[in-house]
C-alpha positions as CSV (number, residue, x, y, z in Angstrom):
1,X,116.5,93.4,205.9
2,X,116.6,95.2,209.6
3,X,116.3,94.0,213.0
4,X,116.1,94.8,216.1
5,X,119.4,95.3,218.4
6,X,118.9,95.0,222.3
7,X,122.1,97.5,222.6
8,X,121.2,100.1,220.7
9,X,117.4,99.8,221.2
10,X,117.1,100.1,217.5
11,X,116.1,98.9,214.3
12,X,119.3,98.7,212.5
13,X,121.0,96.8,209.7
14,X,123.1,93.9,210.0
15,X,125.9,92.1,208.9
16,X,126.2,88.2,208.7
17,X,130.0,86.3,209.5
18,X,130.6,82.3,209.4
19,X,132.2,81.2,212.3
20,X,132.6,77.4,213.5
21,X,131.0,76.8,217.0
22,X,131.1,73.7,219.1
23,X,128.0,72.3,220.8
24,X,127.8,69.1,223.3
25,X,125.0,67.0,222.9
26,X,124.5,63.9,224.5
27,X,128.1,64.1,226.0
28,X,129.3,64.7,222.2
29,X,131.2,67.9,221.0
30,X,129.8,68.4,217.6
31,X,131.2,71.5,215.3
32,X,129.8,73.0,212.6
33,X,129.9,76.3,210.1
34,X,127.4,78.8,211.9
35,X,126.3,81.9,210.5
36,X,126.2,84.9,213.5
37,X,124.5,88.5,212.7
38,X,126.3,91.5,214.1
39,X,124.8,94.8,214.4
40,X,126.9,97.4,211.9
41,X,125.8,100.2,214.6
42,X,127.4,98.8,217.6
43,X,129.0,95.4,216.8
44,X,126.9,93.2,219.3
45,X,125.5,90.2,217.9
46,X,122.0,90.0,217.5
47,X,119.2,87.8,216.8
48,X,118.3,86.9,214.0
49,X,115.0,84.2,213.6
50,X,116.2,83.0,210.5
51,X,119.3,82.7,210.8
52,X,118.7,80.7,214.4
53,X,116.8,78.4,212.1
54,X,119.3,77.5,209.7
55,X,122.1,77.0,212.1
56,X,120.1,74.7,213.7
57,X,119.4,72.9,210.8
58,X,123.7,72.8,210.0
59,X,123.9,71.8,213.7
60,X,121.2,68.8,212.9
61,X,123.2,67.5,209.8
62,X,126.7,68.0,211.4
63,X,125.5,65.4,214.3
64,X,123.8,63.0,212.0
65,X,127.2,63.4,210.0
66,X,129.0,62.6,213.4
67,X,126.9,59.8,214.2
68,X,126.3,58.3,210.7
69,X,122.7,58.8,210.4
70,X,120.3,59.0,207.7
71,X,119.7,62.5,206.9
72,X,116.2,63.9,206.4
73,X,116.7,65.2,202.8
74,X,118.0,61.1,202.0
75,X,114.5,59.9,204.0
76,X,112.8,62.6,201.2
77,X,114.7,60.6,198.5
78,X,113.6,57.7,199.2
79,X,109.7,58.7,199.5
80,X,110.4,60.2,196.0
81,X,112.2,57.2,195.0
82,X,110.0,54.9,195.3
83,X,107.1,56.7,194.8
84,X,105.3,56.2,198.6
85,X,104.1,58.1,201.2
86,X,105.3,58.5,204.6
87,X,102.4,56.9,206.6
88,X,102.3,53.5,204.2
89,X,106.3,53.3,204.3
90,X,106.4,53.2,208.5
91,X,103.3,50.8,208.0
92,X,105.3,48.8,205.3
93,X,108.3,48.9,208.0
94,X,106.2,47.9,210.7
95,X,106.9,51.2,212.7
96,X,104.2,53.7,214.3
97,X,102.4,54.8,211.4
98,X,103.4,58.7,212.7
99,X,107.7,57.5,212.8
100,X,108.8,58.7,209.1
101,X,106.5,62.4,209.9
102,X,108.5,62.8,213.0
103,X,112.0,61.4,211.4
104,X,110.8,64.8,208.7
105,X,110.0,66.9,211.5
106,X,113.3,66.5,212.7
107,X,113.1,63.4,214.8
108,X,116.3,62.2,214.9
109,X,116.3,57.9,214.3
110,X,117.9,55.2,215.9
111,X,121.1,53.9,214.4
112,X,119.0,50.6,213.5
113,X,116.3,52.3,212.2
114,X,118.7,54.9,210.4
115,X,120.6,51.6,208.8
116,X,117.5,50.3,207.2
117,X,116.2,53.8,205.9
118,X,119.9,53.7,203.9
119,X,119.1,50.2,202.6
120,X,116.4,51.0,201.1
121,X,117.9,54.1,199.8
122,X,120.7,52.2,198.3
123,X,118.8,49.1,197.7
124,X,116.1,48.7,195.3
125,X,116.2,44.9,195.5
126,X,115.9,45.6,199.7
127,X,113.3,47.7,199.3
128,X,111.4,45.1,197.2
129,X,111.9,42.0,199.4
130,X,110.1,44.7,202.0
131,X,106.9,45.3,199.5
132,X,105.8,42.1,198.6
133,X,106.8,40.7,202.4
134,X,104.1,43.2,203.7
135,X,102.3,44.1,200.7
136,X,99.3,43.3,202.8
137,X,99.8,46.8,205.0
138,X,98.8,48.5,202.0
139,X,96.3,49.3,200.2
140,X,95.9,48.4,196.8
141,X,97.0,51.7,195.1
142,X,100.1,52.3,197.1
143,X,101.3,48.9,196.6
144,X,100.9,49.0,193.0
145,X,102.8,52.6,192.3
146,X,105.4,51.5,194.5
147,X,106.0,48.3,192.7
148,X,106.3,50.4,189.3
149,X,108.5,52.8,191.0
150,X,111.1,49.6,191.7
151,X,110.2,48.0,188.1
152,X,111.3,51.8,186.8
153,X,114.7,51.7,188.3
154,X,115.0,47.6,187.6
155,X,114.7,48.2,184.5
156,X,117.0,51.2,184.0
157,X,119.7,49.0,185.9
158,X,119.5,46.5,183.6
159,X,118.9,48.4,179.9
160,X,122.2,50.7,180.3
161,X,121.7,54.1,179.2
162,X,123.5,54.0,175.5
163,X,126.0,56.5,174.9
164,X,127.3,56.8,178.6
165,X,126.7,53.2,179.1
166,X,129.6,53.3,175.8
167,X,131.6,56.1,177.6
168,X,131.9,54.1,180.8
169,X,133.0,50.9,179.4
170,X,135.9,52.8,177.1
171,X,137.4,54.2,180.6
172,X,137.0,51.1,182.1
173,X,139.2,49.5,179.5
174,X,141.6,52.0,179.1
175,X,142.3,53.3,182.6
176,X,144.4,51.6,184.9
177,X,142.2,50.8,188.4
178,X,139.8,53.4,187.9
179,X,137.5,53.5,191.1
180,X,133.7,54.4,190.9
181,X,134.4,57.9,192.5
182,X,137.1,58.7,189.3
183,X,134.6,57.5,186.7
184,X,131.9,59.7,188.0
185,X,134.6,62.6,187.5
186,X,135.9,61.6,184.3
187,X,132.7,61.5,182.9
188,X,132.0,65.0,183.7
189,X,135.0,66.4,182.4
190,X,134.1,64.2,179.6
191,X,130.6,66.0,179.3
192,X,132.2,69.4,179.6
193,X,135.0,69.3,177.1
194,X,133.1,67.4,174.5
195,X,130.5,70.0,174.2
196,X,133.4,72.7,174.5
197,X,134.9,71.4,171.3
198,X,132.2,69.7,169.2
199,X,129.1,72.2,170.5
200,X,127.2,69.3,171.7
201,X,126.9,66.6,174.4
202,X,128.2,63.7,174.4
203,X,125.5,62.0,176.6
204,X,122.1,63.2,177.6
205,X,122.4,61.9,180.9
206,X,122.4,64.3,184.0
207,X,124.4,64.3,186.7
208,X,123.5,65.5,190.4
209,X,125.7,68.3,192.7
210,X,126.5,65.8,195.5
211,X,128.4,66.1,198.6
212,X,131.6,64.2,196.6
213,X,131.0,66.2,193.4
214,X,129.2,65.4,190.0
215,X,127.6,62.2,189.4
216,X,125.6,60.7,187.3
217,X,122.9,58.1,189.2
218,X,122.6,55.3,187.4
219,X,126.4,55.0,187.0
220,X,126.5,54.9,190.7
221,X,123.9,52.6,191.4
222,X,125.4,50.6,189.1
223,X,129.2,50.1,190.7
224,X,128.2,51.2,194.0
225,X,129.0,48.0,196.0
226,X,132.8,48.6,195.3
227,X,133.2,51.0,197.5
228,X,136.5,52.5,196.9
229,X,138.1,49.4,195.1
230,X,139.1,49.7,191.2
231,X,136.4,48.5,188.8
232,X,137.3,45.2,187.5
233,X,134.9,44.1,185.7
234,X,134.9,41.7,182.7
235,X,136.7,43.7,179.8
236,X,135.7,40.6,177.4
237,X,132.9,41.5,177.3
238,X,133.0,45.1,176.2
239,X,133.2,44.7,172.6
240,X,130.2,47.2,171.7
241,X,131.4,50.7,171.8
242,X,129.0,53.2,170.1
243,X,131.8,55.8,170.2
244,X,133.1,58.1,167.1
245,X,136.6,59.0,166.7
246,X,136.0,62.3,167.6
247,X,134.6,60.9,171.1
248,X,137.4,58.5,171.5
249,X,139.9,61.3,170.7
250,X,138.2,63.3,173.9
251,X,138.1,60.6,176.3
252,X,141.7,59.4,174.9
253,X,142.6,63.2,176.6
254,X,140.2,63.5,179.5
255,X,142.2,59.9,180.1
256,X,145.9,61.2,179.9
257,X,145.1,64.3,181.5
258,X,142.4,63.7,184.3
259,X,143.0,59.6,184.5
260,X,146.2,60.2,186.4
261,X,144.7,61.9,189.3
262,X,143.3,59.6,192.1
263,X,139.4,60.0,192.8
264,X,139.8,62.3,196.0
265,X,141.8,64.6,193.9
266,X,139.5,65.1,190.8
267,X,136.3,65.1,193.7
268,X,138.7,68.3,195.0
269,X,138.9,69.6,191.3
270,X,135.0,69.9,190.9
271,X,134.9,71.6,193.9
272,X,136.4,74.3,192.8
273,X,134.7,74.7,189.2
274,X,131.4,76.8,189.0
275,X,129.0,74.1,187.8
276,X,128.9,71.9,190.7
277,X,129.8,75.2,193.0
278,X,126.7,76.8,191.7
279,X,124.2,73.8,191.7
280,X,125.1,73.4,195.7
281,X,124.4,77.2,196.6
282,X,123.0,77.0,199.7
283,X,123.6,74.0,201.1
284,X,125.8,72.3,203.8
285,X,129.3,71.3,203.2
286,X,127.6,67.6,204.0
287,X,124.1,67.9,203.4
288,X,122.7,65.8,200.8
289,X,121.2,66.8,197.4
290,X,119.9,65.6,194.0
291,X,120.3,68.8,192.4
292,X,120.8,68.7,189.1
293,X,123.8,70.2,187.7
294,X,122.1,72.2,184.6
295,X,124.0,71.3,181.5
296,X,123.9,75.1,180.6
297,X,126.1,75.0,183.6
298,X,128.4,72.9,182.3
299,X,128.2,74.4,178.5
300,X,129.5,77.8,179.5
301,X,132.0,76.8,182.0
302,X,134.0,74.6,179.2
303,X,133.4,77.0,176.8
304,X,135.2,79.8,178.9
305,X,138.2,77.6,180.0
306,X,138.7,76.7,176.2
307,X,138.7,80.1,175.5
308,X,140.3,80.9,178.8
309,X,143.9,78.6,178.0
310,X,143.5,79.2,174.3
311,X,143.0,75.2,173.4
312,X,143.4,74.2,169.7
313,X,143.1,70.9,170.1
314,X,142.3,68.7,173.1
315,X,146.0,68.0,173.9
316,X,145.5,71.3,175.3
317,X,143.7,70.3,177.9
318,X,146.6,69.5,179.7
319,X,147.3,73.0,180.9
320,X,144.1,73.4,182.5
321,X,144.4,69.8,184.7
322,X,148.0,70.9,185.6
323,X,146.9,74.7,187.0
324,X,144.5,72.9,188.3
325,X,146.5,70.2,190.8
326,X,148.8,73.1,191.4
327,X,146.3,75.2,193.2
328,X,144.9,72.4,194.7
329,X,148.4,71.1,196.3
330,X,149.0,75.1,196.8
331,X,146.1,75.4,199.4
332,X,146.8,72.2,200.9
């Protein structure tokens, strides 16, 4: 692609650097990763429509980042979420029927109005209470597909999702204060080196590229409201495994050799593995996504680091967490 360069009155080709620029808004300094196109002719920097457009878009996010605001890819969740449109969800809200178009536009919200946008993307049972309070703002149609969309993910909460539902309860058990953010890892690495050394997956669930790494929804929903406390839930109770040996054998490993490392750390360790690397291709270092991670994705990337540290048997995997938390602590 060529533009034009004011200095050398040209059309010429470019090159394209990241640099971190500060900008002040509303008495705020805000950084963020910019891209900036230099002509290869003469060096100037030149304009570039495109690029102008996505830096403004990284700018947007960094402030809403800043300021802990709803993002406008998490306002397109929840549309998608609960199967509404944009005009009958401000009406629902009692907001100007044009607010959630602007807030897509670009608008950027309130802090109370960002604060209930993120309870209803975090809280079904929220979003409910909402529905049936002003169900009378709708019309008939909208009220009824939203209500399915909430009796969809009610119903998911409360059936478990079989073999993962199996997997999380055996980590649970056997790890010692295992958070919600080193579950979510554990069960990818579970994913990964299952299929590397049986050829298939462990669970059919899908996990998403977020900004903290793979994770797998419903898990999340599901143990979201402790934060970043230990999972303590009733052990009694989890009597009903569904697991073979051969699956208890892998998590018995991914437990020794992953269970060890705090959540932040194996977050760090997916960071630097292609899957989730891949799945976030484009995006900002905090811009939100429900990409899903492609199991293929996840398939060849075991497979090579099997074949990669020569692993027999999964004891081996040991050799790949270690190199692992000694290039992290080596960048650090």
């Amino acid at each position: 692609m060529m533009k034009f360069c004011e200095n050398c009155r040209d059309i010429v080709d470019f090159s394209i650097r990241e640099e971190v620029i500060t900008k002040v808004i509303k008495g705020k300094e805000i950084s963020y990763k910019a891209k900036v196109a230099f002509c290869k002719e003469c060096g100037q920097e030149i304009f570039v429509g495109e690029i102008r457009d996505q830096n403004l878009k990284m700018l947007d996010i960094a402030y809403r980042e800043h300021e802990e605001l709803i993002q406008v890819s998490e306002i397109e969740s929840i549309l998608e979420k609960y199967n509404i449109g944009k005009r009958p969800l401000s009406m629902l809200l009692n907001w100007g029927e044009g607010t959630l178009t602007r807030y897509l536009d670009g608008d950027v919200p309130t802090k109370q109005y960002s604060e209930t946008l993120r309870l209803l993307l975090e809280d079904y049972g929220y979003m409910f209470n909402i529905l049936e309070k002003n169900k009378d703002k709708l019309t008939e149609r909208a009220y009824k597909l939203c209500k399915e969309a909430i009796e969809k993910i009610e119903t998911k909460m409360l059936s478990g999702d079989g073999k993962i539902d199996s997997v999380v309860k055996y980590f649970i058990i056997n790890c010692v204060e295992i958070t919600p953010l080193a579950l979510q890892k554990l069960l990818y690495f579970a994913q990964g080196f299952y299929k590397a050394f049986n050829y298939e997956y462990l669970f059919d669930n899908d996990c998403e590229a977020w900004v903290h790494g793979p994770v797998y929804r419903n898990v999340y929903e599901k143990y979201k409201n402790r934060g970043y406390n230990p999972i303590e839930d009733n052990i009694s109770e989890y009597d009903d495994f569904e697991l073979a040996e051969t699956e208890k054998e892998i998590l018995d490993s991914i437990i020794v050799n992953f269970g060890c490392f705090s959540g932040k750390i194996l977050e760090k360790m997916t960071h630097v593995e292609t899957p989730w690397r891949i799945t976030r291709k484009g995006l900002g270092n905090h811009e939100s996504s429900n990409r899903i991670i492609e199991k293929h994705l996840i398939s060849e990337y075991f497979s090579e680091i099997k074949s990669k540290y020569k692993m027999l048997n999964t004891s081996d995997i040991k050799d790949y967490s270690s190199d692992l938390f000694t290039k992290l602590v080596a960048v650090q």
